[in-house]
BALOBA-1460 file (C-alpha; in Angstrom, 3 decimals):
// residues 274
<rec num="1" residu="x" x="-18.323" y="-3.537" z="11.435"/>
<rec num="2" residu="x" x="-19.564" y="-3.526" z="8.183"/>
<rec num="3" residu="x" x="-16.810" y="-4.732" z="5.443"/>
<rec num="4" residu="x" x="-17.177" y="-2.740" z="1.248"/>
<rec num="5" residu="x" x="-19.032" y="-5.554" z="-0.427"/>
<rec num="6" residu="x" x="-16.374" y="-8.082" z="-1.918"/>
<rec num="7" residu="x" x="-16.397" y="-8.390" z="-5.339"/>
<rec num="8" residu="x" x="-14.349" y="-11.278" z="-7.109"/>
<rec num="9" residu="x" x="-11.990" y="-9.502" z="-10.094"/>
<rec num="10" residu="x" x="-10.284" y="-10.986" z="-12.543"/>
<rec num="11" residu="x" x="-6.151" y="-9.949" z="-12.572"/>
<rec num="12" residu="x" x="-4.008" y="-10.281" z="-15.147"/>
<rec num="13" residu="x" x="-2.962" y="-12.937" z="-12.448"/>
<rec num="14" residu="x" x="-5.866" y="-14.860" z="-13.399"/>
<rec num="15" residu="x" x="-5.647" y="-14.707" z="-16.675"/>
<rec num="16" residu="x" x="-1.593" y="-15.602" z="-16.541"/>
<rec num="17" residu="x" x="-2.611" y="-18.643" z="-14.485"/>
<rec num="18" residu="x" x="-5.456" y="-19.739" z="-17.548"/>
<rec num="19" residu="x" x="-2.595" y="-19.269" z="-19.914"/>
<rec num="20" residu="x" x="-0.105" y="-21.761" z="-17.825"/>
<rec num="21" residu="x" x="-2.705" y="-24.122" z="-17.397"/>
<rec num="22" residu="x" x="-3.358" y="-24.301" z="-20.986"/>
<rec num="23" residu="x" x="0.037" y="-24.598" z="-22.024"/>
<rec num="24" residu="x" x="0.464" y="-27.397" z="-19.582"/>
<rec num="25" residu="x" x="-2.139" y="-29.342" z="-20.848"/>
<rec num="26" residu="x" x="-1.124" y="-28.781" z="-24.621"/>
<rec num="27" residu="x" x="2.321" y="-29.982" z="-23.414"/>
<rec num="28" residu="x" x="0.178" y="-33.369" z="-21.811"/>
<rec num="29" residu="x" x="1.521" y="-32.667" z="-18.478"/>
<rec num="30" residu="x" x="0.014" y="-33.138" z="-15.010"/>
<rec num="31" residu="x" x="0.131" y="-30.463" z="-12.180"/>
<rec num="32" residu="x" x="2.770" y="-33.119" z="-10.333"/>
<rec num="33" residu="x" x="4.406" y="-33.594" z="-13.060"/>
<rec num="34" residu="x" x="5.056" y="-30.030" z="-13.619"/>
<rec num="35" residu="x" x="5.825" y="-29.435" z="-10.071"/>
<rec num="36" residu="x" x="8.354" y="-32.233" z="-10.110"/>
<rec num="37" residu="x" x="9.892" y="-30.540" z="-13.425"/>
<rec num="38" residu="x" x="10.464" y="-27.006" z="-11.391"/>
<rec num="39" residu="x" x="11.082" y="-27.902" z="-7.944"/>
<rec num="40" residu="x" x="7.895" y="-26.834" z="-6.517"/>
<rec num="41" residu="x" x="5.059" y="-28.253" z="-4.674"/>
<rec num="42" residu="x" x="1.920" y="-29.361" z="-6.546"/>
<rec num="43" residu="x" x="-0.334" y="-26.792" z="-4.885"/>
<rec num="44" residu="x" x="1.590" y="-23.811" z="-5.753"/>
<rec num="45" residu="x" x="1.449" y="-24.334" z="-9.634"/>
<rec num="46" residu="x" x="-2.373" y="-24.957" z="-8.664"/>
<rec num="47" residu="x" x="-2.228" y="-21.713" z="-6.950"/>
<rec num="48" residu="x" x="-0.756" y="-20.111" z="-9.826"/>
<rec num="49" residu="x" x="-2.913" y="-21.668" z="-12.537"/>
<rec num="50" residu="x" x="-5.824" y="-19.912" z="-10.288"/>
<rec num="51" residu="x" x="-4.521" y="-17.304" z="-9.779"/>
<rec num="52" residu="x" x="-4.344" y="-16.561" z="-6.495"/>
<rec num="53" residu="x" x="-0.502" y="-16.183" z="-6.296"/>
<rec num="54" residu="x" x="1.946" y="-14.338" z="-8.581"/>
<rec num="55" residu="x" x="4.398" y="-15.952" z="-11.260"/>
<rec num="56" residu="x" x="7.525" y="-14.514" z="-10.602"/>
<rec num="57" residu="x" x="9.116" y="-13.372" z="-13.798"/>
<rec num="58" residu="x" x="12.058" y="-16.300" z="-13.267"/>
<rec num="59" residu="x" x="9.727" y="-19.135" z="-12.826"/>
<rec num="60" residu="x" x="8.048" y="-17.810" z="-15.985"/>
<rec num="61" residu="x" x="11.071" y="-18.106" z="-17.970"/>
<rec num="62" residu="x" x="11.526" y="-21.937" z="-16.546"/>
<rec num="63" residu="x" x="8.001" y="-22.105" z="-17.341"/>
<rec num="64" residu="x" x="8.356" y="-21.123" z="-21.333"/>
<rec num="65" residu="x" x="11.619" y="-22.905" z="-21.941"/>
<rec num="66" residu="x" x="10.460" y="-25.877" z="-20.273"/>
<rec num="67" residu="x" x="6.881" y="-25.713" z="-21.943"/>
<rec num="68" residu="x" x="8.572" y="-24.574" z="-25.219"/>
<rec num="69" residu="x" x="5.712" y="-21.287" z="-25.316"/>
<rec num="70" residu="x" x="8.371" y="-18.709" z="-26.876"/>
<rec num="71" residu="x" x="8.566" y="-16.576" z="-23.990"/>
<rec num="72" residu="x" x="4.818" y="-16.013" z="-23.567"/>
<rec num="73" residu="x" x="4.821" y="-16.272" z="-19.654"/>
<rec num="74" residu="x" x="7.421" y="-14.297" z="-19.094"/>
<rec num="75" residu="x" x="6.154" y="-11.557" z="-21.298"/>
<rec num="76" residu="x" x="3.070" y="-11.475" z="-19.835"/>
<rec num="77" residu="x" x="4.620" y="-11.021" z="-16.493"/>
<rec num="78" residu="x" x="6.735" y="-8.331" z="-17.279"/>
<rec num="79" residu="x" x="3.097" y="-6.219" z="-18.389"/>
<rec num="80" residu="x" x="1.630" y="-6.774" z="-15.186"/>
<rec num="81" residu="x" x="0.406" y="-3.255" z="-13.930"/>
<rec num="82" residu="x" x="2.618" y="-2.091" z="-10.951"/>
<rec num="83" residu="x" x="-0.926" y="-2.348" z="-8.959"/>
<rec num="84" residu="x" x="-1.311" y="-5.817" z="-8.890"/>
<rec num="85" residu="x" x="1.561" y="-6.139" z="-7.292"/>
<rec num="86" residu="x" x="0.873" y="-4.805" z="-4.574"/>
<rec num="87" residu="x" x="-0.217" y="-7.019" z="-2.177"/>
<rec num="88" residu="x" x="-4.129" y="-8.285" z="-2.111"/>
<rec num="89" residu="x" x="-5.406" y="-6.260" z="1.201"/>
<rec num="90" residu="x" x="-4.183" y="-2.966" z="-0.588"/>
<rec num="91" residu="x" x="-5.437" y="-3.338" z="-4.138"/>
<rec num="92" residu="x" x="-8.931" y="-2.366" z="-3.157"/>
<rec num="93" residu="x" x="-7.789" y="1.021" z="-1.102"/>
<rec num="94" residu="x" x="-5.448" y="1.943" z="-4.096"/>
<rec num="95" residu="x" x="-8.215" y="1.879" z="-6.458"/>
<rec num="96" residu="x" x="-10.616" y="4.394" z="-4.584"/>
<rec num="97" residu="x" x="-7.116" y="6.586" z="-3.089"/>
<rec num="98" residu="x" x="-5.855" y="7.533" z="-7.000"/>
<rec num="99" residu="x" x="-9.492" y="9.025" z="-7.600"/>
<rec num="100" residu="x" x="-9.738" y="10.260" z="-3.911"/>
<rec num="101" residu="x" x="-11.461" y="13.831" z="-3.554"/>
<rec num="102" residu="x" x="-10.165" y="14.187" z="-0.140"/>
<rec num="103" residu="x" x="-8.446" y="11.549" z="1.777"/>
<rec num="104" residu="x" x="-8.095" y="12.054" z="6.063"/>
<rec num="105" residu="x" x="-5.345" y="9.829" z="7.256"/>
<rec num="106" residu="x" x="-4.110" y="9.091" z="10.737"/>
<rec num="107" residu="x" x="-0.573" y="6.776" z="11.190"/>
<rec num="108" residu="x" x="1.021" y="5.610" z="14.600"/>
<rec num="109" residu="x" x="3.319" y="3.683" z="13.548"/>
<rec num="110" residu="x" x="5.009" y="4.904" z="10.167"/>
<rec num="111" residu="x" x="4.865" y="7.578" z="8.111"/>
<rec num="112" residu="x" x="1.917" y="7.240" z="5.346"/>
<rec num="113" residu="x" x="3.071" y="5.477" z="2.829"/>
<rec num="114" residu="x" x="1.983" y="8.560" z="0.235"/>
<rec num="115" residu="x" x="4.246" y="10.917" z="1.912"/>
<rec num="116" residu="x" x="7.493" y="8.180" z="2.043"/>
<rec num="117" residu="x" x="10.798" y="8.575" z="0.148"/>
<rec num="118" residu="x" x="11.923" y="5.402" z="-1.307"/>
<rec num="119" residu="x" x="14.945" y="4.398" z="1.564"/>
<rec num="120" residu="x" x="12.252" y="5.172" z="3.705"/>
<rec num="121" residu="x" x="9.848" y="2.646" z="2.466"/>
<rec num="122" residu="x" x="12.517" y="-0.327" z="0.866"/>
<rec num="123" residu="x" x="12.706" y="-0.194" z="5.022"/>
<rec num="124" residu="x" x="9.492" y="-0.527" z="5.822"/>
<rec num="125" residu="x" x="9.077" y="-3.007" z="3.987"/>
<rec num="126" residu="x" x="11.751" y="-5.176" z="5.029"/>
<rec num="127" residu="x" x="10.823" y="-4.908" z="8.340"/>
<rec num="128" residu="x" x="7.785" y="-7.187" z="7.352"/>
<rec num="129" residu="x" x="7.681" y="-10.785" z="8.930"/>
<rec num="130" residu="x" x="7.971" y="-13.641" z="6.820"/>
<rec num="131" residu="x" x="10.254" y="-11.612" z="5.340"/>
<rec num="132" residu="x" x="9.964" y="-10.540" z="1.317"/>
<rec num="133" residu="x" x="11.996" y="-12.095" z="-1.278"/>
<rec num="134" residu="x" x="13.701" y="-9.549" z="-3.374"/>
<rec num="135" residu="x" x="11.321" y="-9.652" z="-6.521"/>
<rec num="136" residu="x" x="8.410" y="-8.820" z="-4.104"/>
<rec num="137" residu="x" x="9.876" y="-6.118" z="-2.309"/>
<rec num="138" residu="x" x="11.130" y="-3.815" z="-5.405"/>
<rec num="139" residu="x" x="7.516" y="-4.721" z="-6.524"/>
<rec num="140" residu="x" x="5.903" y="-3.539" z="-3.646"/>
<rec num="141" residu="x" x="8.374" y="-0.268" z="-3.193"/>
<rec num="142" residu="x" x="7.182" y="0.670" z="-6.770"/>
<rec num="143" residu="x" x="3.883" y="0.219" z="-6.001"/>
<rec num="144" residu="x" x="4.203" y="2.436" z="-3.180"/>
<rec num="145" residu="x" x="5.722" y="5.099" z="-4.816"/>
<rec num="146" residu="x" x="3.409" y="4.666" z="-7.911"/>
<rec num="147" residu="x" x="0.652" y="5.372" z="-5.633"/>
<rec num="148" residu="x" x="1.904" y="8.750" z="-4.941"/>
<rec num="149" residu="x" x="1.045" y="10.208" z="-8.103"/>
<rec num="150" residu="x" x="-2.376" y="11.882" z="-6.204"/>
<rec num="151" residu="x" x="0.025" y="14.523" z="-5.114"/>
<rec num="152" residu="x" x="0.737" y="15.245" z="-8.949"/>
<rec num="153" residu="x" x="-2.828" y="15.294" z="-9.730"/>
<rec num="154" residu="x" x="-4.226" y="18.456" z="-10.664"/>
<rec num="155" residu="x" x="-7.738" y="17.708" z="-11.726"/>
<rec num="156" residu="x" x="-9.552" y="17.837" z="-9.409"/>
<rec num="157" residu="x" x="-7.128" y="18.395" z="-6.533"/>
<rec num="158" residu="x" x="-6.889" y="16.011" z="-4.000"/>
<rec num="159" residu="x" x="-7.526" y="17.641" z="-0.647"/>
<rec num="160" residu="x" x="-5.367" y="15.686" z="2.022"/>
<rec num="161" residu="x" x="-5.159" y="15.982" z="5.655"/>
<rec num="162" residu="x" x="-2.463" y="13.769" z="7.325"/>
<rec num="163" residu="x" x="-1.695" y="13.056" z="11.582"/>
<rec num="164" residu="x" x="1.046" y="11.492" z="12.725"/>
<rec num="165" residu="x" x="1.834" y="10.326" z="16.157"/>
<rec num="166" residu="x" x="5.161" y="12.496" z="17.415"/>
<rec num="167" residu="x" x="7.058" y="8.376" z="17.951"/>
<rec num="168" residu="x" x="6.953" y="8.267" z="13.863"/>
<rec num="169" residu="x" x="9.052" y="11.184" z="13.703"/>
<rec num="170" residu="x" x="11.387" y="9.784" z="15.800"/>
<rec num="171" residu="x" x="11.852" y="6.073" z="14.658"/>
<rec num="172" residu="x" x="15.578" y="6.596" z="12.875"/>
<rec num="173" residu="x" x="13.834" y="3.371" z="10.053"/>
<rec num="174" residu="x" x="16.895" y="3.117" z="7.061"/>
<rec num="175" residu="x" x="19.038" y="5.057" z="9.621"/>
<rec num="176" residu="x" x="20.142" y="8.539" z="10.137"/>
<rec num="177" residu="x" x="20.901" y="9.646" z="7.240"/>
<rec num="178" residu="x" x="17.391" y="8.054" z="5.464"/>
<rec num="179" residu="x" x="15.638" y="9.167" z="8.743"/>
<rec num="180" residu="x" x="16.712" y="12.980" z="7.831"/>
<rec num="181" residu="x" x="16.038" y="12.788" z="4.393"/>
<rec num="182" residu="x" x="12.448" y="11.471" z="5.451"/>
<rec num="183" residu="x" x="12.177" y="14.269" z="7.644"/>
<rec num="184" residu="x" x="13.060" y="16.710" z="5.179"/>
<rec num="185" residu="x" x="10.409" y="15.553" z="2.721"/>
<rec num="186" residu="x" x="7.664" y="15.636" z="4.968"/>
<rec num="187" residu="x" x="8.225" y="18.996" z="5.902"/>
<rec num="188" residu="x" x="8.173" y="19.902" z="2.160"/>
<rec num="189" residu="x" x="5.447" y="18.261" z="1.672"/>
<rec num="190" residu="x" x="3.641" y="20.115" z="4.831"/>
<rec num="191" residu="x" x="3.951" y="23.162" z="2.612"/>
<rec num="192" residu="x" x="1.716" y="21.913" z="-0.445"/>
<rec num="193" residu="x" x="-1.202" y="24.038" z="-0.150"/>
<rec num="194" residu="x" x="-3.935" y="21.309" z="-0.611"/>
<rec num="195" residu="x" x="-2.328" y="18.990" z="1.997"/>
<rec num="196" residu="x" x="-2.201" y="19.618" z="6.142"/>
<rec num="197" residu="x" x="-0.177" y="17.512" z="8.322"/>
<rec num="198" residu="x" x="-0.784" y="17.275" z="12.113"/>
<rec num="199" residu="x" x="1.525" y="15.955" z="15.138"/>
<rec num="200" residu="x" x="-0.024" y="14.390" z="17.695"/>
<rec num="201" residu="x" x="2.319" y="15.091" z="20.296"/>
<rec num="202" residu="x" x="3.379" y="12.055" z="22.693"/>
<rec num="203" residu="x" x="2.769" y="14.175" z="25.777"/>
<rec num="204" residu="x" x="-0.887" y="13.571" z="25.248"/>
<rec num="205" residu="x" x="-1.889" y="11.406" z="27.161"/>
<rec num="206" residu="x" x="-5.473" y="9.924" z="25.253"/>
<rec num="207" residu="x" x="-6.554" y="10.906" z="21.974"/>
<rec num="208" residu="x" x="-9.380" y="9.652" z="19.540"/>
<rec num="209" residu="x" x="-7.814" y="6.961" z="18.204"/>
<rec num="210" residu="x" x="-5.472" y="4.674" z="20.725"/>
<rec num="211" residu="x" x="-6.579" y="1.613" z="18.816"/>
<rec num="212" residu="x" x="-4.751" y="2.161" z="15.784"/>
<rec num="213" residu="x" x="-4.631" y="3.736" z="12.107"/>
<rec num="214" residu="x" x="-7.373" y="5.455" z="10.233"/>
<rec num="215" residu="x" x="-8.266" y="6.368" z="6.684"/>
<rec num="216" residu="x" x="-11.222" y="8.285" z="5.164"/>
<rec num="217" residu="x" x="-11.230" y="9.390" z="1.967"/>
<rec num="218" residu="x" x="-14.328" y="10.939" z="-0.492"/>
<rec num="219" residu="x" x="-14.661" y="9.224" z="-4.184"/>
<rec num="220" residu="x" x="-15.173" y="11.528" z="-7.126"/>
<rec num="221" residu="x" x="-19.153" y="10.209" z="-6.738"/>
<rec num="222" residu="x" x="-19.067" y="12.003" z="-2.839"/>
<rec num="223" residu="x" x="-19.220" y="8.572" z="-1.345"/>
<rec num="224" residu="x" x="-17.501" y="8.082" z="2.189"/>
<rec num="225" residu="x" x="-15.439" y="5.222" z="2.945"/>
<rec num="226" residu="x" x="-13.377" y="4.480" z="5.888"/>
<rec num="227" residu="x" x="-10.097" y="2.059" z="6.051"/>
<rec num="228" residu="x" x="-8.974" y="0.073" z="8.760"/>
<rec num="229" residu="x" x="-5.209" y="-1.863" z="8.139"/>
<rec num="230" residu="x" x="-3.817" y="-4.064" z="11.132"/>
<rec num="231" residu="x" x="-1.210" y="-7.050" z="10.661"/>
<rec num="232" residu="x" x="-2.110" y="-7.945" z="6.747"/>
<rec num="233" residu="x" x="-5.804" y="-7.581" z="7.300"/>
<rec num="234" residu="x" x="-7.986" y="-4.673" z="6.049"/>
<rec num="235" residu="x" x="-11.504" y="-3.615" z="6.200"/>
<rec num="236" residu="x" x="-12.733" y="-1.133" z="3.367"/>
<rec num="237" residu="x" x="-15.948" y="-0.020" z="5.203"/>
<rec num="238" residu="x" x="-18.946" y="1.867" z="2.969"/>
<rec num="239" residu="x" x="-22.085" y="1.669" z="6.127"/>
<rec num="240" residu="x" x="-22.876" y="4.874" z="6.110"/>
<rec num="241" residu="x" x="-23.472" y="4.675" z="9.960"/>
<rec num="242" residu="x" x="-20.031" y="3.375" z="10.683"/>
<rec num="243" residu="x" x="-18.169" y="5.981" z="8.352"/>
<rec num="244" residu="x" x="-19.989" y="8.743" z="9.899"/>
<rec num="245" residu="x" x="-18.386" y="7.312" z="13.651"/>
<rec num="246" residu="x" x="-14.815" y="7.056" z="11.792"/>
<rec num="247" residu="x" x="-15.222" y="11.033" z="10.819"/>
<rec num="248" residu="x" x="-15.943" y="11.581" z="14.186"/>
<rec num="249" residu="x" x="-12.915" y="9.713" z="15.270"/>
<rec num="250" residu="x" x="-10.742" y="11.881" z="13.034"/>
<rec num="251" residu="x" x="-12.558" y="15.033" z="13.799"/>
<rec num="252" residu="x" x="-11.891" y="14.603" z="17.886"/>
<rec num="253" residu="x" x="-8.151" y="13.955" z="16.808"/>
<rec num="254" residu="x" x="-7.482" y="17.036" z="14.020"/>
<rec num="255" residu="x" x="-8.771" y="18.964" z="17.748"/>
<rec num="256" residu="x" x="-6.114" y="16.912" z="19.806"/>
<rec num="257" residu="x" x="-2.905" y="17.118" z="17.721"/>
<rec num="258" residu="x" x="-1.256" y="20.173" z="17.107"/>
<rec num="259" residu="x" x="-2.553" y="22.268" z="14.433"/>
<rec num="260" residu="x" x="-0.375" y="22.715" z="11.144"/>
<rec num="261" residu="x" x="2.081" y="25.728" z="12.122"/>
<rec num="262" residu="x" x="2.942" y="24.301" z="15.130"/>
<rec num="263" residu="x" x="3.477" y="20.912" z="13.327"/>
<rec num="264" residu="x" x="5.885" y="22.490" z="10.957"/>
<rec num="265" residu="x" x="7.470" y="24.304" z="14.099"/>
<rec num="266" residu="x" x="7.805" y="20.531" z="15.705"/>
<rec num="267" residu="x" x="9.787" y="19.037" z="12.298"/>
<rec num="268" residu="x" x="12.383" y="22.371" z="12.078"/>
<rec num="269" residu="x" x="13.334" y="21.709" z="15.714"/>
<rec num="270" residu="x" x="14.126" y="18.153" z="14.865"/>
<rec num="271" residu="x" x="16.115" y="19.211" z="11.630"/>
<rec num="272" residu="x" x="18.024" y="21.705" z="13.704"/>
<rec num="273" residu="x" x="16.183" y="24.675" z="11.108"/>
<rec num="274" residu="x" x="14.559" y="26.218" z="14.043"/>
């Protein structure tokens, strides 16, 4: 498989940990020592100062009061954009999805996180193992509901195309009364005339795509890429070769779920609105 070329970016991340380890320095104070003075391990203020790991916004006030910097680190915290927040392996796909010209997507485990109400996806999210701390999961619930802005867009209009696996409809995540809710946005959603959603029905036996989720999606320049998301790892893929076999893919499986009517047809019997 052939991985979108990696490209090291500076985050405001980066630039929060060159600020800290300035104002450590100016304050003549080791890594240790600062460690010591916080309650932390040495390597995670080197972390920080590197920026490969977040400041939370109450370690940046300890930070300023204890480095007397008049509330710079926690100001610069609180202007993080809501994307950098999100965590690493989805930065990239966000970047390309908000520009998107069309965008295929195939779930079998959870409803895409575009088309998720907010219950819906706070539950999601705690579901994840090490579980989040509370900072990180409002950030990343914001950032998933940030992201669903392409379904505002209006120029040019996203065209989406969305399958789900019939189990997803019937995973009660948040409980009944979130599950419903869910439910009912997704079939109000399945109305929006640039976006068709698909059930693939559990009676099938094989499909396309038995070894797990699938994104396409077309930038505003007509290049292809493909996405592939499993346990906290990711693969943006731009080989033309291998995106061509990922259409495929999601070509045989738009032919092997059920088309959008009877989709609809499938969600009203489950909200009783048959």
């Amino acid at each position: 498989m052939h991985q979108a070329k990696n490209r090291r970016k500076i985050t405001s991340w980066h630039v929060i940990g060159a600020q800290l380890s300035h104002f450590r320095r100016a304050a003549r104070l080791t890594q240790p020592a600062l460690a010591e003075a916080v309650g932390l391990h040495e390597d995670t203020i080197g972390s920080i100062e590197q920026g490969r790991r977040a400041l939370k916004i109450d370690l940046a006030e300890t930070l300023d009061e204890l480095l007397d910097t008049k509330g710079a680190l926690a100001v610069a915290v609180a202007k993080v954009p809501e994307r950098e927040k999100l965590p690493a392996f989805v930065q990239d796909l966000v970047e390309h999805e908000e520009e998107a010209l069309t965008l295929l997507s195939y779930e079998n485990q959870v409803m895409p996180g575009l088309l998720q109400i907010e219950p819906y996806a706070r539950a999601v999210i705690g579901c994840l193992y090490p579980p989040l701390d509370d900072d990180q999961t409002d950030a990343w619930v914001a950032g998933r509901l940030d992201r669903q802005r392409l379904l505002q867009r209006k120029k040019p209009l996203p065209i989406l195309n969305f399958i789900l696996e019939e189990v997803v409809l019937h995973r009660q995540l948040g409980g009944p009364d979130t599950w419903r809710k869910q439910l009912q946005h997704l079939r109000q959603c399945a109305e929006l005339p640039f976006l068709g959603l698909q059930i693939m029905p559990t009676s099938r036996a094989a499909h396309a795509s038995l070894d797990g989720p699938l994104l396409i999606l077309e930038t505003p320049e007509h290049d292809h890429l493909a996405y592939v998301e499993a346990q906290r790892i990711s693969f943006l893929v731009d080989d033309p070769d291998q995106v061509s076999v990922y259409q495929q893919v999601y070509g045989m499986l738009r032919s092997q779920a059920l088309n959008p009517e009877e989709s609809k047809g499938l969600l009203d019997d489950l909200l009783g609105e048959s």
